[in-house]
N, C-alpha and C positions, 0 to 999 in steps of 0.2 A: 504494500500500500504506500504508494509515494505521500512526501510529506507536504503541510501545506506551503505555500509559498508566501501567503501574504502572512508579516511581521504580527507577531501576538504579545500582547504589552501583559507584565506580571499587574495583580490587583482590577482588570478588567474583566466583564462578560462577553462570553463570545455565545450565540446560537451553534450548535452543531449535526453539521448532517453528512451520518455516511450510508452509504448509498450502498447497496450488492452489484455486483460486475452484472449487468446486464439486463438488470433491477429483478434476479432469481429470487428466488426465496430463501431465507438466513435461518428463518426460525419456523420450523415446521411441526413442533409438538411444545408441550409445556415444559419440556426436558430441556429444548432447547433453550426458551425464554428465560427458563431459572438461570440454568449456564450462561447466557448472555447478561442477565444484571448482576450475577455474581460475579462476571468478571470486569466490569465497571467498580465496583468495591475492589474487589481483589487487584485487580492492576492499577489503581490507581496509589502504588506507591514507589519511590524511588528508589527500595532496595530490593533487595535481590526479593524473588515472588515465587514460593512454595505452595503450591496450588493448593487446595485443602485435599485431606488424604482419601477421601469418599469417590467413590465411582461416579459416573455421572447419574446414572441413575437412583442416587439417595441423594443428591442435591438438596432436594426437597425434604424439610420435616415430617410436612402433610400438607395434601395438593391446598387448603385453605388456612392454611398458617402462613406466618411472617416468616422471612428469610431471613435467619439471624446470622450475619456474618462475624458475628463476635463472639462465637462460639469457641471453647476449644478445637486447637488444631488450624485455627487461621494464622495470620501475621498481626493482629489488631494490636499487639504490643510491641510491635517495632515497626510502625507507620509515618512515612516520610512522602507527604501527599503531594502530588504533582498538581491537583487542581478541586476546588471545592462544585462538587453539584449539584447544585439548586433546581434542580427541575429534567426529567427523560422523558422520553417512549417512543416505546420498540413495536415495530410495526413487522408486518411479514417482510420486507427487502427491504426497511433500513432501517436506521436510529436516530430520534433527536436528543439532542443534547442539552441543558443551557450550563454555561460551566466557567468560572472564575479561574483565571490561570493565579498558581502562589507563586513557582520559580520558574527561572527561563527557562524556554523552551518545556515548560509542563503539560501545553497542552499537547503539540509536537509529538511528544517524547509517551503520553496519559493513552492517546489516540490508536502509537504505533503497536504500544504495547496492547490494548483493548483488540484492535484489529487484525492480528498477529496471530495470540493466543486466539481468541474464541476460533478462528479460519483453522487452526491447525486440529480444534478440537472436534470443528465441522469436517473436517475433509475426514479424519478419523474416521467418526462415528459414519458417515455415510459416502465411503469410499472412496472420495475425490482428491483432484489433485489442483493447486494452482491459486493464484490470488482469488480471495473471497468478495473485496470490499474492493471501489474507486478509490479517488481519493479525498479524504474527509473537505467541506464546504465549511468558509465561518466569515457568520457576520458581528460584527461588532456591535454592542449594542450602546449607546448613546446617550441616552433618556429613558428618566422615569417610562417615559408613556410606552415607549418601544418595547421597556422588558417588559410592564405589566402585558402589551399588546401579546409578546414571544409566548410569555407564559399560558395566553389564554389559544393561541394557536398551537402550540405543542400539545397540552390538554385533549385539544379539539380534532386531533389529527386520525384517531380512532375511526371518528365518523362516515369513514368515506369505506371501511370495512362492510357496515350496515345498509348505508346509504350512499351507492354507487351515483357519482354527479352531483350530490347532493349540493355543491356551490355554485351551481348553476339553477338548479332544477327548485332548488328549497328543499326543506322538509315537512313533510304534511302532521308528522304526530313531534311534538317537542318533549313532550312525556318520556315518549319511550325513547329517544335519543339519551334524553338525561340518565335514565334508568340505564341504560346500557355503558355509560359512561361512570356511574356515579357507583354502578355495583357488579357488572358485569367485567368490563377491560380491564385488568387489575397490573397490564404490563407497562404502568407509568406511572408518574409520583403523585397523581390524580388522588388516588384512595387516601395515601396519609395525606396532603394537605387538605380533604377535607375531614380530616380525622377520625380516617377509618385506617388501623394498623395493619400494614403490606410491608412494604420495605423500608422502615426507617431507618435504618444504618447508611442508608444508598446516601441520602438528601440532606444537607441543609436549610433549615425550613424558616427561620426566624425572619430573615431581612425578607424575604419575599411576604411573608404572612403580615408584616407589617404596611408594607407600602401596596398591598392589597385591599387591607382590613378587614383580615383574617380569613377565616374558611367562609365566611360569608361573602365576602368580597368575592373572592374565586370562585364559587359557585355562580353568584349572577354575571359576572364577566363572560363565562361559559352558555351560561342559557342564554343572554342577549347574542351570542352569534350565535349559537344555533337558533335562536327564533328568528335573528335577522340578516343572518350573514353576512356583517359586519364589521368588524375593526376599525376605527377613526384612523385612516392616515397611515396603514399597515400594508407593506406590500410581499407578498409573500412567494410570486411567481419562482425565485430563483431554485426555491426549496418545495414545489407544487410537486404533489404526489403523481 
């Protein structure tokens, strides 16, 4: 997976999006999805990364439990974090990101390692050979208004799963968009920020819950684009599914 080219400032957010070679599919069972946000935690450190000693197939506690990566048997006592993140989701062929780089090149370096490992676990497990991932996209974010906008687009991205076209076409039931987002997609940081416990070890949650105003915040930001498909001033073409 080549690296990004454009410059990434430490103590900034960037949006991230990577992409599968050819936009295949990445995550093909819930085996895979765990593996995929465990190694977001898991490689996101700058020392050396001893994978947890479990098969891939006990990943998982229990298919509706939390993924507690701070369990014995991880690195969580000798964590040296390339980048703080605030916000995912993992879709069938690719991943969003939003994520505060700490040290040079952390995200660079957070990206190669994420993209690397989980490819080599994919080829494994379903006998392929060859780069998995393009290469990662990142936008800078700028403003208040942009990350609250990023966060409510990330969230939002599930949707087009359910509702094939749905930002052109609308949505006829807003109900059950909600319902499918709020209790069904459980593969993005949607469930804890609104305080429903998924993967809190993955997120930092504070400064976004803040300058949201709180899980309530985040919820109506969410149902106003799905009712309206919306964003004030949000352009999102580059990263369109």
């Amino acid at each position: 997976m080549p690296r990004q080219k454009t410059q990434l400032v430490n103590n900034e957010i960037y949006h991230i999006c990577l992409r599968a070679v050819g936009d295949d599919v990445i995550f093909k069972d819930d085996n895979d999805y765990f593996r995929g946000i465990f190694s977001i935690y898991e490689f996101n450190n700058a020392n050396t990364v001893k994978i947890w000693r479990r098969r891939r197939d006990r990943i998982q506690e229990k298919k509706n439990s939390e993924l507690y990566p701070l369990r014995e048997g991880t690195i969580a006592n000798n964590r040296d974090c390339f980048v703080e993140v605030l916000a995912f989701c993992f879709m069938p062929n690719h991943i969003h990101l939003l994520i505060r780089q700490l040290k040079d090149s952390g995200i660079s370096s957070f990206m190669q390692k994420v993209g690397g490992g989980y490819a080599q676990y994919f080829n494994n497990r379903y006998e392929r050979k060859g780069h998995l991932f393009n290469q990662f996209k990142a936008i800078h974010i700028r403003s208040d208004k942009q990350l609250k906008n990023v966060v409510t687009y990330i969230h939002c991205n599930p949707i087009s799963l359910v509702s094939a076209g749905w930002k052109t076409k609308g949505i006829e039931n807003t109900g059950k968009i909600m319902e499918f987002l709020e209790k069904e997609y459980r593969w993005s940081s949607l469930f804890d920020y609104l305080g429903t416990k998924n993967f809190t070890s993955i997120t930092t949650r504070g400064f976004i819950l803040k300058l949201m105003e709180g899980s309530d915040g985040i919820k109506s930001d969410v149902k106003n684009w799905v009712q309206y498909n919306k964003i004030e001033n949000f352009h999102y073409g580059e990263f369109e599914e």
